[in-house]
C-alpha positions in Angstrom: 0.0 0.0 0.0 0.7 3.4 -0.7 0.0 6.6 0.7 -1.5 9.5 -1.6 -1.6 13.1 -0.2 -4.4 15.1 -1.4 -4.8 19.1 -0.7 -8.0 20.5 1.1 -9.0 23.3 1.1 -9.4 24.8 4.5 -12.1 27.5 4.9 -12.7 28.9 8.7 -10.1 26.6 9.8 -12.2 23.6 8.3 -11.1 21.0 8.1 -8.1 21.0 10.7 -5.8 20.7 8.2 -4.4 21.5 4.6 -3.9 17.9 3.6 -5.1 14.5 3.9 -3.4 10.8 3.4 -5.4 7.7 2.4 -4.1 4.2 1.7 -3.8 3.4 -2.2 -3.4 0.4 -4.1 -1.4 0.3 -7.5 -3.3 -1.0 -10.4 -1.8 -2.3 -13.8 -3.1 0.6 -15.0 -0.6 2.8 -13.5 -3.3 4.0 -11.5 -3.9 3.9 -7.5 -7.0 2.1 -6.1 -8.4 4.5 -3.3 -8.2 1.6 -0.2 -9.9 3.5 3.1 -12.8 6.0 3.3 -11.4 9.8 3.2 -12.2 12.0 6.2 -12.2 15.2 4.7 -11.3 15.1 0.9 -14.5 16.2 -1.8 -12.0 14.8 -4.1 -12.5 11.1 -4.1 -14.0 8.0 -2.5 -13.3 4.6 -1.8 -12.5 2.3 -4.6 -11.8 5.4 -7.0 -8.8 5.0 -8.8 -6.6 8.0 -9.5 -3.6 9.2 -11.1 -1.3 10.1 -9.0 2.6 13.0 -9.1 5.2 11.5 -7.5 7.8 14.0 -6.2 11.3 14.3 -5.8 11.2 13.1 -1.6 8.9 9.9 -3.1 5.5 11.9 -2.2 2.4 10.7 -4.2 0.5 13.5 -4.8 -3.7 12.8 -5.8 -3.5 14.5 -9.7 -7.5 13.6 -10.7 -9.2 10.7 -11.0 -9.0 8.2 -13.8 -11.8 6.1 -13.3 -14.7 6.7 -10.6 -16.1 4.1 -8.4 -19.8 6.0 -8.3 -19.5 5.8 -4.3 -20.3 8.8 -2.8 -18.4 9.8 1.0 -20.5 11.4 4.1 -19.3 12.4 7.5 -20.9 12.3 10.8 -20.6 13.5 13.6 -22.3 12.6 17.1 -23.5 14.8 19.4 -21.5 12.5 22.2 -19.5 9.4 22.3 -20.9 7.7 25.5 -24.3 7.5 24.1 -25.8 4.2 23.2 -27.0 6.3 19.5 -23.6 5.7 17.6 -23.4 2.1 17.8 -27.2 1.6 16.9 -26.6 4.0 13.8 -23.3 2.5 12.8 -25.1 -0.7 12.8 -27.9 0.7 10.9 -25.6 2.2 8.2 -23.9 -1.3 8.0 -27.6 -2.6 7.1 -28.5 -0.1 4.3 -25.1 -1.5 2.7 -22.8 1.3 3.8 -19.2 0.7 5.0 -17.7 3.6 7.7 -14.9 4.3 9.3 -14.1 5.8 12.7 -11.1 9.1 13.2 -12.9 9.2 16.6 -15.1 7.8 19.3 -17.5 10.9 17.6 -16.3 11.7 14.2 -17.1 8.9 11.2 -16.4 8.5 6.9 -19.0 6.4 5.4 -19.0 4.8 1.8 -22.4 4.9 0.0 -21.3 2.2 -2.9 -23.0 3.1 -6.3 -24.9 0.0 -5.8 -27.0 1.4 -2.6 -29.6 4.4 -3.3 -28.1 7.5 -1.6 -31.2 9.1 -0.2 -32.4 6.2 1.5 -29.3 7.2 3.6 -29.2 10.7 3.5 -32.8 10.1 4.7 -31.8 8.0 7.5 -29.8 10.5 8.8 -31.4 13.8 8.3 -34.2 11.7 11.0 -31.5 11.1 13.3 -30.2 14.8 12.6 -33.3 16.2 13.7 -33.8 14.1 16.7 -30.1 16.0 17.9 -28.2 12.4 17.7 -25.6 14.0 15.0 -24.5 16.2 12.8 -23.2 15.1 9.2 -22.3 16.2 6.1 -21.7 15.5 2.4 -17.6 14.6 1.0 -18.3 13.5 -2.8 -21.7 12.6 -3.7 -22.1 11.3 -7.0 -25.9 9.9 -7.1 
């Protein structure tokens, strides 16, 4: 595996910082194969393979994407940690056919693969939004 940098851009010190590594996979393409679920990128989403800059220190820097996945990245983020809520949801994304992964006991990347209908998620969590369980927000969506 390697890692692939990719810039963010940071707007009222959001996100925390001005890049972001994820895991990558070379293809015989030449391409990388996106391996982990970004945290903050609006540039790509699990599975996407994307051509890649490699600099003089060995730094693989993310150039565009070369061929798209169709998944689409959300974030959460729960109100608390010690509440009983984020396992139930977690579970609950599993169920509609999400994948997530955790940067915190409150802060979460989930996958939407192009194979599961987006707003039946987004919908599931704009209930649990308004019921003050979390917050979330939208990475790439492609559907």
């Amino acid at each position: 595996m390697d890692k692939i940098i990719l810039r963010l851009s940071v707007v009222d010190d959001y996100p925390p910082a001005a890049t972001e590594g994820v895991w990558a996979e070379r293809q015989p393409s030449g391409f990388y194969r996106i391996a982990n679920i970004p945290f903050y990128s609006q540039d790509v989403c699990l599975d996407d393979e994307v051509e890649v800059r490699v600099e003089a220190d060995g730094l693989k820097w993310f150039q565009q994407v070369g061929i798209s996945s169709g998944n689409s990245t959300l974030r959460l983020v729960f109100m608390t940690s010690e509440d009983q809520r984020v396992p139930e949801v977690l579970e609950r994304i599993n169920a509609l056919g999400c994948s997530w992964e955790g940067f915190s006991s409150r802060f979460y990347s989930v996958n939407v693969p192009a194979t599961v209908l987006l707003d039946s998620v987004l919908e599931y969590l704009q209930e649990r939004f308004e019921q003050g369980w979390l917050d979330y927000e939208s990475g790439l969506l492609r559907q």
